[in-house]
TORLUMVO-711339 format. One record per residue (C-alpha): residue number from 0; residue in three letters; chain; x, y, z. Coordinates in steps of 0.05 Angstrom, whole numbers. Each point is the difference from the previous one (the first is absolute). Example, Ala and Ser with C-alpha at 12.3 -4.5 7.8 and 13.67 -1.06 7.14 Angstrom:
REM residues 2
+-----+------+-----+--------+--------+--------+
! seq ! type ! mol !      u !      v !      w !
+-----+------+-----+--------+--------+--------+
!   0 !  Ala !   A !    246 !    -90 !    156 !
!   1 !  Ser !   A !     27 !     69 !    -13 !
+-----+------+-----+--------+--------+--------+
END
This chain:
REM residues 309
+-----+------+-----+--------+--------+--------+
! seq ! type ! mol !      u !      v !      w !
+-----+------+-----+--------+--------+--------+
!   0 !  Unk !   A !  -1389 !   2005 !  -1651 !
!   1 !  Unk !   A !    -39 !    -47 !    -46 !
!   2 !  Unk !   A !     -9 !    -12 !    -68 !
!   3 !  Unk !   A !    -50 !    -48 !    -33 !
!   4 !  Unk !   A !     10 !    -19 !    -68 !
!   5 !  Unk !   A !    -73 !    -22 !    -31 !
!   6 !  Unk !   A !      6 !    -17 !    -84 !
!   7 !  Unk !   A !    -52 !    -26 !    -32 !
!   8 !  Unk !   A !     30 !    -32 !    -64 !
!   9 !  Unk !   A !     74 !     16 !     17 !
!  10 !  Unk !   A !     60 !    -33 !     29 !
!  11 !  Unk !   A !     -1 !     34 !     73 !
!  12 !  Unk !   A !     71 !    -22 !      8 !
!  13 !  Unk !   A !     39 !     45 !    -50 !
!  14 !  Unk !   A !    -35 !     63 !     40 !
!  15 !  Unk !   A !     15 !    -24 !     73 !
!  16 !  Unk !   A !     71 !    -13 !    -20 !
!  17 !  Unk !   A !     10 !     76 !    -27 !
!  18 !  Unk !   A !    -45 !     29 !     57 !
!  19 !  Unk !   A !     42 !    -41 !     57 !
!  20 !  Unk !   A !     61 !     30 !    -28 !
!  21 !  Unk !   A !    -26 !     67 !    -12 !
!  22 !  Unk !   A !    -36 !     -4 !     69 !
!  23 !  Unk !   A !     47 !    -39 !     37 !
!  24 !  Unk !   A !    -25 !     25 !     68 !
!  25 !  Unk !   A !    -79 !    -25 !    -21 !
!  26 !  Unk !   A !    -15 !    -69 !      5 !
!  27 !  Unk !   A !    -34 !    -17 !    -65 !
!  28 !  Unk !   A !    -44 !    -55 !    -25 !
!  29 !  Unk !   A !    -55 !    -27 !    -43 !
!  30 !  Unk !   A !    -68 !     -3 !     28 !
!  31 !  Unk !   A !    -36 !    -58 !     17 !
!  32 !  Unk !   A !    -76 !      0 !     32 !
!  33 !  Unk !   A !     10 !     17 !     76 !
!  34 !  Unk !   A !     67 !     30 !    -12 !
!  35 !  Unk !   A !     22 !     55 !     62 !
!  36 !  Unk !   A !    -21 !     77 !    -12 !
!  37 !  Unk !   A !     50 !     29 !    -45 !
!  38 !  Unk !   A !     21 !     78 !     -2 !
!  39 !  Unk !   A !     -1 !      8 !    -82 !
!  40 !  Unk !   A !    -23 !    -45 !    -57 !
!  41 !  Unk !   A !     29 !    -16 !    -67 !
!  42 !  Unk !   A !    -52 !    -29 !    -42 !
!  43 !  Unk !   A !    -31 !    -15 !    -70 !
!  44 !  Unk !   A !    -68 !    -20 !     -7 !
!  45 !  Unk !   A !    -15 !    -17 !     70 !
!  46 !  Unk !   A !    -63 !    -36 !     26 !
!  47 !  Unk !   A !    -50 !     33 !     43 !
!  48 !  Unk !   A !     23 !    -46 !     59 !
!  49 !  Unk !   A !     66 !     21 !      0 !
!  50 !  Unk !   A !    -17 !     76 !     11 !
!  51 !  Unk !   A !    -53 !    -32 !     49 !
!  52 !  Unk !   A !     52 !    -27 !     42 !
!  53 !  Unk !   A !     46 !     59 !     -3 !
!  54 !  Unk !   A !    -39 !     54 !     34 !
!  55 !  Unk !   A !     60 !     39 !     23 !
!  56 !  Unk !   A !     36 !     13 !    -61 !
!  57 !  Unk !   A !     41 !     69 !     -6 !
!  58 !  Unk !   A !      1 !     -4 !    -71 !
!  59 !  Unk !   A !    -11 !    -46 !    -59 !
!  60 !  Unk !   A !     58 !      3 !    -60 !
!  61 !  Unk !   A !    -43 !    -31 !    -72 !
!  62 !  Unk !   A !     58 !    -25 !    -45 !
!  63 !  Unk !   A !    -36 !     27 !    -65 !
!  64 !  Unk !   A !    -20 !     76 !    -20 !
!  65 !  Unk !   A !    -70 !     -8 !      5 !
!  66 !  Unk !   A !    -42 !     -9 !     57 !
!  67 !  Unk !   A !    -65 !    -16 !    -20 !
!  68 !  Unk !   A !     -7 !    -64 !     25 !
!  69 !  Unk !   A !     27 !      2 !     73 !
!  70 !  Unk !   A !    -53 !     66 !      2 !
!  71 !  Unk !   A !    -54 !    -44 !    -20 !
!  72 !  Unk !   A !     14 !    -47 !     64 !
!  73 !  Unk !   A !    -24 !     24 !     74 !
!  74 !  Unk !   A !     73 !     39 !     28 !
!  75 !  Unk !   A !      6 !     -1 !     74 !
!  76 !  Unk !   A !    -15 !     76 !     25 !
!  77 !  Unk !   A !     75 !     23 !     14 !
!  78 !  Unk !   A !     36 !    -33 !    -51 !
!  79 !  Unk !   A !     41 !     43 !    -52 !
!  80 !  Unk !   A !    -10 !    -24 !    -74 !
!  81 !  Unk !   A !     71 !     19 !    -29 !
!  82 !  Unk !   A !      9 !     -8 !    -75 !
!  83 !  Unk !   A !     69 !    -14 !    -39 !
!  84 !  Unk !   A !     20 !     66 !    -26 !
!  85 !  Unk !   A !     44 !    -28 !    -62 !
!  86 !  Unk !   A !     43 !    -43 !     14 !
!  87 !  Unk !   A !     22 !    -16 !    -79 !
!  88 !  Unk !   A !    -72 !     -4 !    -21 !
!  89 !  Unk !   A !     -4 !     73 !    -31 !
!  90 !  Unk !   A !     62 !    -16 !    -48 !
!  91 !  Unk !   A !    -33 !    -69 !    -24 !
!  92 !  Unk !   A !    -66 !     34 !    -12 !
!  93 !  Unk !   A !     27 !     58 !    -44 !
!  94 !  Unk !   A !     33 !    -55 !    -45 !
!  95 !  Unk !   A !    -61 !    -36 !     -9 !
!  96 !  Unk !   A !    -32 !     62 !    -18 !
!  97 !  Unk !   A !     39 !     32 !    -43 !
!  98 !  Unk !   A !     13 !    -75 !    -41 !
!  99 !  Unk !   A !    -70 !     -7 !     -3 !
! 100 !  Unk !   A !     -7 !     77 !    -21 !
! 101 !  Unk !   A !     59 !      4 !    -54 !
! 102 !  Unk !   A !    -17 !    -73 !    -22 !
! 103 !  Unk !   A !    -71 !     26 !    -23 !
! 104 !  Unk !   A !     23 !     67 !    -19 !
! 105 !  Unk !   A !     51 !    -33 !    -52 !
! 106 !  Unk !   A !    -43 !    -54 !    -17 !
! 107 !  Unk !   A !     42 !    -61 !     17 !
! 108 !  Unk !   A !    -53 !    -46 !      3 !
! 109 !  Unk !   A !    -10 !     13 !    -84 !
! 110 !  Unk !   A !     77 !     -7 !     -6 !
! 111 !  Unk !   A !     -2 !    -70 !     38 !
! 112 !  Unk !   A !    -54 !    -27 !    -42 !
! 113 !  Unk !   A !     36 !     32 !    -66 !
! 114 !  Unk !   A !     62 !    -35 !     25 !
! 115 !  Unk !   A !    -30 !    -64 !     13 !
! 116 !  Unk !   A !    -30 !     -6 !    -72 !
! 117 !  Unk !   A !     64 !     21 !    -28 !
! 118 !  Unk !   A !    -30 !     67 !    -20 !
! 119 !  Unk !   A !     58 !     61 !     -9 !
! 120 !  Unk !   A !    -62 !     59 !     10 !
! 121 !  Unk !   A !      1 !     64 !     28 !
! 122 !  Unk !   A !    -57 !     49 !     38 !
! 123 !  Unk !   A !     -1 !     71 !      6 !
! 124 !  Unk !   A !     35 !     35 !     48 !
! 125 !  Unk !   A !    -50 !     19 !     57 !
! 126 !  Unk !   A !      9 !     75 !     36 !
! 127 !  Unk !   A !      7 !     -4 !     84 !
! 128 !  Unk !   A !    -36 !     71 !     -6 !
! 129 !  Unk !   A !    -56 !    -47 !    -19 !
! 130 !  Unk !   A !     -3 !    -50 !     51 !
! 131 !  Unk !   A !     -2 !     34 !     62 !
! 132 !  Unk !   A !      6 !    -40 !     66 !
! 133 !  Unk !   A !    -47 !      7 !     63 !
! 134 !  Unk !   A !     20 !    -39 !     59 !
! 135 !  Unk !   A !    -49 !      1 !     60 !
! 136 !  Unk !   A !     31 !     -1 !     72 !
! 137 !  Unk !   A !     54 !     42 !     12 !
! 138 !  Unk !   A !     21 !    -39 !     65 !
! 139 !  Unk !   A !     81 !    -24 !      2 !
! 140 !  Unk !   A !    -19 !    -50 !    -63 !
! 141 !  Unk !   A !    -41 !     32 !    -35 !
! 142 !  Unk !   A !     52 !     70 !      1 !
! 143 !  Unk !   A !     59 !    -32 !    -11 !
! 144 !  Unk !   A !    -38 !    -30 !    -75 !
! 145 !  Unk !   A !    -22 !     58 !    -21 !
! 146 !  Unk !   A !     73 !     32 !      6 !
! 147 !  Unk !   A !     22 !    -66 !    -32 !
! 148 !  Unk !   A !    -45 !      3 !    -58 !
! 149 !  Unk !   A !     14 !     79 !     -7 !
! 150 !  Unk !   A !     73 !    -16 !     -6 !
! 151 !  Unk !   A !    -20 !    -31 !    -72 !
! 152 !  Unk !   A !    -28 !     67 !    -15 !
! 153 !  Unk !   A !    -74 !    -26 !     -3 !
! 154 !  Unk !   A !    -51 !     60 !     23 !
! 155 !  Unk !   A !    -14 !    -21 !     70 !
! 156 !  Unk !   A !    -70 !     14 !     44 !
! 157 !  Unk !   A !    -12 !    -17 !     70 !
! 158 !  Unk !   A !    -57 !    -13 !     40 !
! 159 !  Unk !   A !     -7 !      1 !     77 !
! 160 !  Unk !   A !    -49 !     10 !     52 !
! 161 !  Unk !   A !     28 !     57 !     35 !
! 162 !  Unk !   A !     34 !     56 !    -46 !
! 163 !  Unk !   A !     76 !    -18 !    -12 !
! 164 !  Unk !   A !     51 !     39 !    -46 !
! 165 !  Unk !   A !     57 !    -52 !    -21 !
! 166 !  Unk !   A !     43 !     40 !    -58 !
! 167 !  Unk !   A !     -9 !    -17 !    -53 !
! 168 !  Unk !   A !    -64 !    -30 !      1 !
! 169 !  Unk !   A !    -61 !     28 !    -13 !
! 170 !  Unk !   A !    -45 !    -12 !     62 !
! 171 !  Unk !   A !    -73 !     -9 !      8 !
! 172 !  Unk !   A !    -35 !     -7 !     65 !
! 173 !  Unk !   A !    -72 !    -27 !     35 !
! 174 !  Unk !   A !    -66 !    -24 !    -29 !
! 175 !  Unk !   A !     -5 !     76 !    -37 !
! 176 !  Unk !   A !     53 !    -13 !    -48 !
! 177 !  Unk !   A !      8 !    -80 !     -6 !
! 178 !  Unk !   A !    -42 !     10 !    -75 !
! 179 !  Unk !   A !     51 !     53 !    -21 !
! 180 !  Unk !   A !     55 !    -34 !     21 !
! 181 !  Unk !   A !    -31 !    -66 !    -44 !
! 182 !  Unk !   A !    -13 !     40 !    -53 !
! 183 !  Unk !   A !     81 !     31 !    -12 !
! 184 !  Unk !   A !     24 !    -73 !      7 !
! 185 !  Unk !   A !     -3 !    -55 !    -51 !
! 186 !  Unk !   A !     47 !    -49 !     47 !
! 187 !  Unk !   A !    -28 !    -19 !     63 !
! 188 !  Unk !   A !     35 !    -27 !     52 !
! 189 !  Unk !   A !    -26 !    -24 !     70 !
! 190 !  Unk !   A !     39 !      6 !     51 !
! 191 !  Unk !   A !    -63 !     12 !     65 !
! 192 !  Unk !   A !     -6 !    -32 !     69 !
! 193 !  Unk !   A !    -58 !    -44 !    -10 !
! 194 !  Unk !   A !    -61 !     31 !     49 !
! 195 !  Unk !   A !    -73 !     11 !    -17 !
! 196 !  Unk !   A !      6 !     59 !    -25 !
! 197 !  Unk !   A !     48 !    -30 !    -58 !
! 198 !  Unk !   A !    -29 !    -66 !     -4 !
! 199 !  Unk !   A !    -17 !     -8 !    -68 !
! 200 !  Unk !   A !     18 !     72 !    -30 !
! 201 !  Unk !   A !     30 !    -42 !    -61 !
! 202 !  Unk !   A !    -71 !      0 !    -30 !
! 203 !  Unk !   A !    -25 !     11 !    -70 !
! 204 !  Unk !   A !    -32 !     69 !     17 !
! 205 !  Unk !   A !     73 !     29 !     28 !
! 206 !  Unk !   A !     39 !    -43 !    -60 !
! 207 !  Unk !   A !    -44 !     32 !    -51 !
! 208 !  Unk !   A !     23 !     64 !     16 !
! 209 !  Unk !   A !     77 !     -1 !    -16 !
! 210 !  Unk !   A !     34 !     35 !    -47 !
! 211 !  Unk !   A !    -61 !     47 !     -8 !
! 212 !  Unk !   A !    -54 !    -61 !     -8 !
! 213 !  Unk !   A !     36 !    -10 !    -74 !
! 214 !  Unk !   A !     29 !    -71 !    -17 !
! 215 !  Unk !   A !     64 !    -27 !     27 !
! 216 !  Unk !   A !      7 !    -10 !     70 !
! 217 !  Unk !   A !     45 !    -41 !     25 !
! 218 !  Unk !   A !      5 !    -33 !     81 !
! 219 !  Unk !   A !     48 !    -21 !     43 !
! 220 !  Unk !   A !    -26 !    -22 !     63 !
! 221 !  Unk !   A !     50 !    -24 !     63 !
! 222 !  Unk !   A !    -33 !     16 !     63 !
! 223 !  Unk !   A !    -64 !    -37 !     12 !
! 224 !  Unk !   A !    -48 !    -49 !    -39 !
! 225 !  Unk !   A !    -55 !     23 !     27 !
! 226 !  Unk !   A !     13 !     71 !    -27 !
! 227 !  Unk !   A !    -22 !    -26 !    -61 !
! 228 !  Unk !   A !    -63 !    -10 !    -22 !
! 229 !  Unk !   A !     17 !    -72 !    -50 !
! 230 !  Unk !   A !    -74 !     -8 !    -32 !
! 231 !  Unk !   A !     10 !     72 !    -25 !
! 232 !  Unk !   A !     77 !      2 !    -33 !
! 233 !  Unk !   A !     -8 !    -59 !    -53 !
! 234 !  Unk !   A !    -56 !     46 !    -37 !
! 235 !  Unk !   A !     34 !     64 !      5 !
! 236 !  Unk !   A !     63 !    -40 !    -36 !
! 237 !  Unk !   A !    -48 !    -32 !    -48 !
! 238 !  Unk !   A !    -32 !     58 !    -22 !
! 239 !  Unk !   A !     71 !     43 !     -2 !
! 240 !  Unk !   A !    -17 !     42 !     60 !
! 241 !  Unk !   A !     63 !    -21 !     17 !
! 242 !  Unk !   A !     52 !    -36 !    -28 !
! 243 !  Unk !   A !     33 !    -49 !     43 !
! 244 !  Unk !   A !     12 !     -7 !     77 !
! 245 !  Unk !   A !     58 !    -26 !     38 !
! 246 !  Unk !   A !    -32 !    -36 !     70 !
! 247 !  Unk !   A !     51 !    -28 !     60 !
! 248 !  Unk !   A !    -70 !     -4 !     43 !
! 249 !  Unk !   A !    -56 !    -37 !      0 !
! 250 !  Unk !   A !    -63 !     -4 !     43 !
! 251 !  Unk !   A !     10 !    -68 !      8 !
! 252 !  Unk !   A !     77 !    -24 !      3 !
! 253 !  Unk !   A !     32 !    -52 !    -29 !
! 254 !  Unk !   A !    -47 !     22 !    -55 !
! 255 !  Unk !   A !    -46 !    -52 !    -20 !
! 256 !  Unk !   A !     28 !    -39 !    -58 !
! 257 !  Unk !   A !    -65 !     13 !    -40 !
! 258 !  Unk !   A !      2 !     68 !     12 !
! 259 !  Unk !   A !     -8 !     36 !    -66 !
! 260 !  Unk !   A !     54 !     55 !      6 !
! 261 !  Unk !   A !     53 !    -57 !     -8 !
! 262 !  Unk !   A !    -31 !    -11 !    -63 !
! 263 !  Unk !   A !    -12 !     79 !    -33 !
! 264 !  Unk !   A !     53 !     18 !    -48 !
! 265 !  Unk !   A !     -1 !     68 !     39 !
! 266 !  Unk !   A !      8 !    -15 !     65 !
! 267 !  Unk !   A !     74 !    -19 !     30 !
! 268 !  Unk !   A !     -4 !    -39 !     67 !
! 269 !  Unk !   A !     49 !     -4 !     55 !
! 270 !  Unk !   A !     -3 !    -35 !     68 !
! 271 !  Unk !   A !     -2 !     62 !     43 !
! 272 !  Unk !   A !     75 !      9 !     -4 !
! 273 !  Unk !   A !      1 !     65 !    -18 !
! 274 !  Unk !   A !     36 !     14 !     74 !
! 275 !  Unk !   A !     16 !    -58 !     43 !
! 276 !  Unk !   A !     23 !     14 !     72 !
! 277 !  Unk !   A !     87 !      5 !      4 !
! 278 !  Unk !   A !      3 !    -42 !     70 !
! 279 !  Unk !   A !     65 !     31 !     24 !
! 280 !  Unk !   A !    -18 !     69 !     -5 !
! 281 !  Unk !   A !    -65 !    -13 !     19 !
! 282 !  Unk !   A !     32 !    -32 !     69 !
! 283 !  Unk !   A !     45 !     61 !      5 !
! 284 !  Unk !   A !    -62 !     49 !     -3 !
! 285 !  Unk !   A !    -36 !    -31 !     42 !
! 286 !  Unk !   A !     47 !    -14 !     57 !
! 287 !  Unk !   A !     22 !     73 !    -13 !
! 288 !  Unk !   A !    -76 !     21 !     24 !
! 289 !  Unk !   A !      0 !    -47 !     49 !
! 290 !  Unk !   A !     50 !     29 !     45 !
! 291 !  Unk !   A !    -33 !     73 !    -16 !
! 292 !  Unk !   A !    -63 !    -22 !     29 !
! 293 !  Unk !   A !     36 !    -31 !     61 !
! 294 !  Unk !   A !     40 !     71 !     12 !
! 295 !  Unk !   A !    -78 !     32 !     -7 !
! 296 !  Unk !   A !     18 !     45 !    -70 !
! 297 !  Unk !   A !    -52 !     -3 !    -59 !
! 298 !  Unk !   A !     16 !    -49 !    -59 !
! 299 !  Unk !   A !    -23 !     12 !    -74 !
! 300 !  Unk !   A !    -51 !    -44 !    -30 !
! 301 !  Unk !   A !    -44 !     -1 !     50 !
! 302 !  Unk !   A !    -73 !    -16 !    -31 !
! 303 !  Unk !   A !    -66 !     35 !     17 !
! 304 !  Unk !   A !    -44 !    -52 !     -2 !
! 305 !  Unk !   A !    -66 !     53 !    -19 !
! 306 !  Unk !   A !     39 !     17 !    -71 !
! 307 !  Unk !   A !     31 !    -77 !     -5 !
! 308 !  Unk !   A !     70 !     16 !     -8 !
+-----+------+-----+--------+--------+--------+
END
């Protein structure tokens, strides 16, 4: 059995080390143009020529949650697009949430610029019943932060493409009910695989309608930049539509240093490290679906390349 290693970006080294011990019947390597026909792929961001040269691949492990980009590339005909399941990303993502969540909902940002003028001053105590929280994808992430943000008692709503019932959660499915599910949340969080159909659905027409169209919204976006319409957030903020936004995406990344969200008082930036891949459990997943697919049994995380994840 073979195993080519293709990172685009990242130190192939560290993952051929953990794969040859978890593997240590596969003969595993980085690939370099011309390299021999391999049996499964680890990769991040490869180029079009490696999947060129790779026509027989069983299956194809990404290193990241989302897909998008290996889907946009030609895939050869057989090969198996298998996604990470977890693998310590859904814990990291449910902290960033909820510190980006509670840090708004107790206004932090007014006590840090209070503090730093030497100001002892106090706000009113805001009501959760008030601020409730709509997270949109329901996949292994986006479940386990709703449960994490219900655990601080916040009302929770999700939203999904097929119907889902997750206790205690209220659930919204499908194009019929994305308004109403907009409308009963004030907190958004996006948590979608990135695929036409989503591309973009962080516009100033969907944005407009939270909490019930009335002012206050707030966003937290950690799945995709291009989810997010930017031309269309810095006037909804501006003209209180909503009142701040918490990115860890861009549509272009590093974000340009010009960029005005580094600049707007309302906007908190992050460099997409919300949920950064844990390599040794990563290693352990994947060699763990590895030898499934050898012994000819199904493996989770398989992607459907028609819905993009």
């Amino acid at each position: 059995m073979r195993i080519t290693v293709c990172l685009t970006q990242q130190r192939h080294e560290p993952w051929i080390e953990g794969l040859r011990r978890a593997l240590p019947e596969a003969e595993v390597a980085a690939w370099v143009p011309g390299a021999p026909q391999a049996d499964h792929a680890v990769v991040w961001a490869p180029p079009q020529a490696f999947l060129d040269e790779q026509p027989g691949l069983r299956a194809l492990f990404n290193i990241g949650a989302g897909v998008d980009a290996l889907l946009g590339l030609k895939l050869p005909p057989r090969t198996q697009v298998v996604r990470l399941d977890d693998a310590g990303m859904s814990v990291q993502m449910a902290e960033y949430v909820c510190h980006a969540l509670i840090r708004h909902f107790r206004e932090f940002d007014f006590y840090e610029a209070e503090a730093r003028a030497g100001r002892w001053a106090f706000r009113k105590p805001r009501e959760r019943a008030e601020f409730p929280v709509g997270v949109m994808g329901l996949g292994v992430l986006g479940e386990r932060v709703a449960r994490a943000v219900a655990q601080f008692e916040f009302p929770v709503n999700g939203w999904s493409r097929s119907p889902k019932a997750i206790e205690g959660l209220r659930c919204f499915a499908g194009e019929a009910e994305f308004d109403a599910f907009l409308g009963a949340s004030r907190v958004l969080v996006n948590l979608l695989p990135l695929t036409e159909a989503t591309r973009g659905i962080l516009n100033r027409r969907n944005l407009s309608r939270l909490n019930h169209g009335e002012p206050g919204g707030y966003l937290i976006n950690v799945a995709r930049g291009a989810h997010l319409v930017e031309d269309d957030l810095i006037p909804l903020l501006d003209g209180g539509q909503l009142d701040g936004a918490a990115l860890d995406v861009f549509e272009l990344e590093p974000l340009p240093a010009d960029h005005p969200f580094w600049r707007h008082s309302k906007i908190t930036v992050t460099p997409h490290g919300s949920a950064r891949t844990m390599r040794a459990a990563s290693i352990a997943q994947i060699a763990g679906k590895i030898r499934a697919i050898e012994r000819g049994e199904p493996v989770a995380g398989v992607v459907d390349p028609k819905r993009g994840y």
